[in-house]
C-alpha positions in Angstrom: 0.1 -20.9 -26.0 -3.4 -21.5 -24.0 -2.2 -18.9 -21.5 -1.7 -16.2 -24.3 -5.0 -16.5 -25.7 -6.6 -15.2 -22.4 -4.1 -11.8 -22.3 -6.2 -9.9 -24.7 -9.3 -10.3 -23.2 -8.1 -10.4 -19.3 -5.7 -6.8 -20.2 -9.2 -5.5 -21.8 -11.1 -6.3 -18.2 -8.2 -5.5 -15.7 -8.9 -1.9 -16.5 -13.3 -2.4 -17.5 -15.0 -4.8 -15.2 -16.4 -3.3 -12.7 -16.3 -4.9 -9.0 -19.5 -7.0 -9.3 -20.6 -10.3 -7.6 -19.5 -13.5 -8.9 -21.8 -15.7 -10.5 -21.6 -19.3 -10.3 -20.4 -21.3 -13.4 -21.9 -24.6 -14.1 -21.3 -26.2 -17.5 -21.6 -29.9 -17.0 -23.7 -31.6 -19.5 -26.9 -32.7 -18.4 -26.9 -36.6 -16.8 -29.1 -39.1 -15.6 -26.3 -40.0 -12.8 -27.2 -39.0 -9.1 -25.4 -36.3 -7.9 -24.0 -37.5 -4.4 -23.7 -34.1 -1.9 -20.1 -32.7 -0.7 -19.2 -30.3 1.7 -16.0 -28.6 2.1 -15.4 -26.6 5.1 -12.6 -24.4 5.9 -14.3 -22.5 8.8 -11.2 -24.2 11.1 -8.9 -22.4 9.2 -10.7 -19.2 8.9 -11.0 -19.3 12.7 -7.2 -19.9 13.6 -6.1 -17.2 11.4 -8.9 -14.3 13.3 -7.9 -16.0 16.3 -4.2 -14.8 15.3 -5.2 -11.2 14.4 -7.1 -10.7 17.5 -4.6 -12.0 19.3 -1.8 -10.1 18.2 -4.2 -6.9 18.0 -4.7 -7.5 21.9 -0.7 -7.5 22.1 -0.7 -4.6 20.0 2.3 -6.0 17.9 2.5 -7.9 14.6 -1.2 -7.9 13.6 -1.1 -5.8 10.8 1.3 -8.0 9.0 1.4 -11.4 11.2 -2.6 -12.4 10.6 -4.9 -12.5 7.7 -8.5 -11.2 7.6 -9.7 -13.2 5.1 -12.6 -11.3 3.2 -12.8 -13.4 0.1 -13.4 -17.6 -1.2 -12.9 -18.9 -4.2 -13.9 -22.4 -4.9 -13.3 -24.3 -8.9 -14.0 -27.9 -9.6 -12.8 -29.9 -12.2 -13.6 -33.2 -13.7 -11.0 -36.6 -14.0 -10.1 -34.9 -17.8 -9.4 -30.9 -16.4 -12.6 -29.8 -17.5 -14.0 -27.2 -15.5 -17.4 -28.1 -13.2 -18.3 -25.0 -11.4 -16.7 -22.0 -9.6 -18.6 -19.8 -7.0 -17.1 -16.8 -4.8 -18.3 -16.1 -1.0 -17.9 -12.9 0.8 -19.0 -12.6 4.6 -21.5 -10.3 3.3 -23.2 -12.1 0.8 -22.9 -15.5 3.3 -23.4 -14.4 6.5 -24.8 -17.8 7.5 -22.1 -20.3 6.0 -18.9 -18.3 4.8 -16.3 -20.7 4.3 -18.8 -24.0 3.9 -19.0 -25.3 0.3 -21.6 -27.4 -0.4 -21.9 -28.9 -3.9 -22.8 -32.0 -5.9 -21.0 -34.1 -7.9 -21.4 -37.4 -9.9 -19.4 -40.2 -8.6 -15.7 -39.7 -10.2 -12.3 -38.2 -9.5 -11.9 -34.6 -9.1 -9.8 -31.8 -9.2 -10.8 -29.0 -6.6 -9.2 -25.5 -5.7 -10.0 -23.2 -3.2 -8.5 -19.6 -3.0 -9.5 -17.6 0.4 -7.9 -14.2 0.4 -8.0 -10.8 1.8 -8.6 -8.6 -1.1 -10.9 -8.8 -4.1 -9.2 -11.1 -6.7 -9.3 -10.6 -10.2 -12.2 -13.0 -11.7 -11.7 -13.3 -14.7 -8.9 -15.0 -14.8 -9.5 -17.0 -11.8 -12.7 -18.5 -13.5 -12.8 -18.6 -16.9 -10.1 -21.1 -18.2 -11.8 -24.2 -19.3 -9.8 -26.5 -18.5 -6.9 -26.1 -14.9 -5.4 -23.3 -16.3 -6.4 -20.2 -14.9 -4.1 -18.0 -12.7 -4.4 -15.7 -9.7 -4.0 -11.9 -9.7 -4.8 -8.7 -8.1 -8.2 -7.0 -9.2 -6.5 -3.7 -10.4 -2.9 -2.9 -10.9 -2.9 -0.3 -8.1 -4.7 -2.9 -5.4 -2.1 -4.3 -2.9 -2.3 -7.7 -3.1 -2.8 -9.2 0.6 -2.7 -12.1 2.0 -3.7 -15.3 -0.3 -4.1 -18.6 1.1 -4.6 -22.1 -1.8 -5.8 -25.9 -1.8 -5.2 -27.4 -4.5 -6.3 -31.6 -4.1 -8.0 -34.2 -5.3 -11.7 -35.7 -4.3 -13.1 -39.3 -5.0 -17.1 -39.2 -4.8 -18.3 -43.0 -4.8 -21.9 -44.1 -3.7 -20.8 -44.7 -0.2 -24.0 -44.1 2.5 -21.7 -40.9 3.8 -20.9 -38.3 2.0 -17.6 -36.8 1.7 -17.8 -33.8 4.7 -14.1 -32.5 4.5 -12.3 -30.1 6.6 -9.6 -28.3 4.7 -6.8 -25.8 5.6 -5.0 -23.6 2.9 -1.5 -23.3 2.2 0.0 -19.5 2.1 1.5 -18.5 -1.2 2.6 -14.9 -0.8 5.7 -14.1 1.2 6.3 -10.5 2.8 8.8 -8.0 1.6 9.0 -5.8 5.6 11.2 -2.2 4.9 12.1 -1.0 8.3 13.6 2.7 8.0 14.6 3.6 11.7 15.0 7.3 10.9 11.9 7.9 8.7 10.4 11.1 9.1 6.6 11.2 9.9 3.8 10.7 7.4 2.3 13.5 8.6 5.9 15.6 7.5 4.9 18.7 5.6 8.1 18.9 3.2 9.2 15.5 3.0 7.7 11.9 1.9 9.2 8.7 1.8 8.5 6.0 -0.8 9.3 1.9 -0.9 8.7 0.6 -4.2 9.3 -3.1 -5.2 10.0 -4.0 -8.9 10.7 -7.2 -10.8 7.9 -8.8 -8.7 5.6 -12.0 -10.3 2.8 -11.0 -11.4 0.7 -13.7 -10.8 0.2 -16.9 -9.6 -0.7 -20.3 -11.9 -3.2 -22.6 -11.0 -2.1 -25.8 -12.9 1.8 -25.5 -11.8 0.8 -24.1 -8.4 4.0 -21.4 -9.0 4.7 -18.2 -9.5 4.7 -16.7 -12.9 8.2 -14.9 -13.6 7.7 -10.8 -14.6 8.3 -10.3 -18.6 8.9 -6.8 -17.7 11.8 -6.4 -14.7 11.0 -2.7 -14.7 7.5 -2.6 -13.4 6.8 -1.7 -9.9 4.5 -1.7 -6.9 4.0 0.6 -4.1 4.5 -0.8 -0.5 2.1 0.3 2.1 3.4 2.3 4.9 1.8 0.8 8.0 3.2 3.1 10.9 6.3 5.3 11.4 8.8 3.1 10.6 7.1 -0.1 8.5 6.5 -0.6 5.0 4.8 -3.3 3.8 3.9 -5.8 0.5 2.6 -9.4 0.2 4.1 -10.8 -3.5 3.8 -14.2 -4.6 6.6 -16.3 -3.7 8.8 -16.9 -6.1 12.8 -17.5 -7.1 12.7 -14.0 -8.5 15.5 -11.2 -7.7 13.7 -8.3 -6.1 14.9 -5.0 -6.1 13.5 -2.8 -3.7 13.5 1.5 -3.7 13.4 4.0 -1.3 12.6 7.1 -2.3 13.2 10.3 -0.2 11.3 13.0 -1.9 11.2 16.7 -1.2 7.2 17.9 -1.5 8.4 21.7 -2.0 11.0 21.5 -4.3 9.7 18.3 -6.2 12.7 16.4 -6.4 14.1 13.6 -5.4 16.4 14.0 -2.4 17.7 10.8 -1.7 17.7 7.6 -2.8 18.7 4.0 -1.9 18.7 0.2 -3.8 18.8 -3.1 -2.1 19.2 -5.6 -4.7 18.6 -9.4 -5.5 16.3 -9.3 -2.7 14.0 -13.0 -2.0 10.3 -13.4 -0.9 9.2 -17.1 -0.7 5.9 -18.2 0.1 4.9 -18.6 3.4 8.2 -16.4 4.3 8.9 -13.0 5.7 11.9 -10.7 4.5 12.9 -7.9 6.7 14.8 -5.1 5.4 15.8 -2.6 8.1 18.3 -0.1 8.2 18.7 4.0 8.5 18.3 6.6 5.7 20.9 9.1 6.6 23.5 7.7 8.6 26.3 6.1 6.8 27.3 2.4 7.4 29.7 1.7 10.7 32.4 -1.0 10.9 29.8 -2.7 13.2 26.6 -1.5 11.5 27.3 -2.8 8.3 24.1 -0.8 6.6 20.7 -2.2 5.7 19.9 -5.8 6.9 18.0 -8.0 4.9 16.9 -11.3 7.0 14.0 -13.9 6.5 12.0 -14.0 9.7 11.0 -16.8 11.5 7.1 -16.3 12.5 5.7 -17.5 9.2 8.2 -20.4 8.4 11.6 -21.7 10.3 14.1 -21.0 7.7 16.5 -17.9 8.5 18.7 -16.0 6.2 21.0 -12.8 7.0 22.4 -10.8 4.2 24.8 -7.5 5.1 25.6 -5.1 2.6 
């Protein structure tokens, strides 16, 4: 019931705020307790994965999809009873000097601290303003494409001890990849004919307090994939137990119809996992080219499934 007191308000904003800086929150009572000083760092991870993408750019394969630019932070603390401390946002524009350094105070206690790094603009709103651990992660505006999101969710002990806590932190990814490979596709540049990869029954968004996806009410709503060269299409979505369906659209510019289309069905995207879909639009399945593949690929996470249909 908490979480449905927020919808009004956050379905009011998704379409009205405006892309603004974030201000920090601070609503702790005032206290004659000293503060002790924490930092958190997660410049280590923010280095591996630009090491990654420059890597793979200098291979010239993979770093579109492999490696994350990571563009955004997001860092909530709570107190021992869920009550939310503070919140702040960093950008590599507005901290130049220290993005990806959090330094805060806290009295001595048991915490609850999150950190969301990401590489679009998150929605706020939503992100921040639960008081107590129940906020939830979502894209800005409908029409964004979500990228790549990366959470720490853990728990801090602040005591009176002559060192204060310095931690180093990496963050977990919680988006998986849903790859369309269409070895035939025509061109983007084609005149007469477009192509189109939609993905419906994807989760929406992504709890804070259960750390899990949240399962679509509506199974109809859909999201464009990105085409990323000739033959890729491309869309992070939270990972999730969910049955994706995924649409490819062949559509005639002149006449305005739809020439062709194809449905892969009960399709799977788990976090930190990568499924491929890759197949031809016109050519009708061979005795040993059973149609469109669907497989889980192994750069992000070990497990492997193939599916033939």
């Amino acid at each position: 019931m908490r979480r449905l007191l927020y919808l009004p308000l956050f379905v009011i904003t998704l379409f009205a705020c405006k892309r603004n800086e974030v201000p920090d929150v601070q609503t702790e009572t005032p206290s004659t307790i000293a503060k002790v000083p924490i930092t958190i760092s997660v410049t280590d991870f923010l280095s591996r994965e630009e090491n990654l993408r420059k890597a793979r750019e200098n291979q010239n394969t993979g770093a579109r999809e492999d490696s994350a630019t990571i563009e955004h932070l997001y860092y909530i603390a709570y107190d021992s009873a869920g009550r939310q401390l503070r919140s702040r946002s960093q950008t590599p524009e507005r901290n130049p000097n220290d993005f990806g350094i959090i330094s805060d105070s806290l009295q001595p206690g048991t915490y609850t601290i999150i950190l969301v790094a990401s590489e679009t603009l998150l929605h706020d709103l939503p992100l921040f303003s639960g008081p107590n651990i129940y906020g939830f992660i979502t894209r800005r505006y409908i029409t964004d494409p979500l990228g790549q999101i990366f959470v720490k969710k853990m728990q801090l002990t602040v005591d009176t001890t002559p060192n204060p806590p310095k931690l180093e932190v990496a963050l977990n990814r919680i988006v998986g990849e849903v790859m369309v490979e269409i070895t035939d596709a025509p061109p983007a540049s084609d005149s007469n004919f477009e192509i189109f990869v939609k993905v419906t029954n994807a989760p929406p968004s992504y709890y804070l307090d259960t750390e899990t996806a949240h399962e679509p009410e509506d199974h109809n709503t859909s999201t464009n994939s990105d085409r990323i060269d000739q033959t890729h299409f491309q869309q992070y979505i939270f990972g999730s137990d969910s049955d994706l369906k995924v649409i490819i659209t062949y559509y005639n510019k002149t006449t305005g119809t739809v020439e062709l289309t194809k449905t892969i069905e009960h399709v799977k995207c788990h976090a930190n996992k990568k499924t491929i879909i890759t197949g031809r639009l016109f050519e009708a399945p061979q005795p040993n080219k059973p149609g469109l593949n669907i497989k889980i690929d192994q750069s992000w996470d070990t497990d492997r499934t193939v599916i033939y249909f």
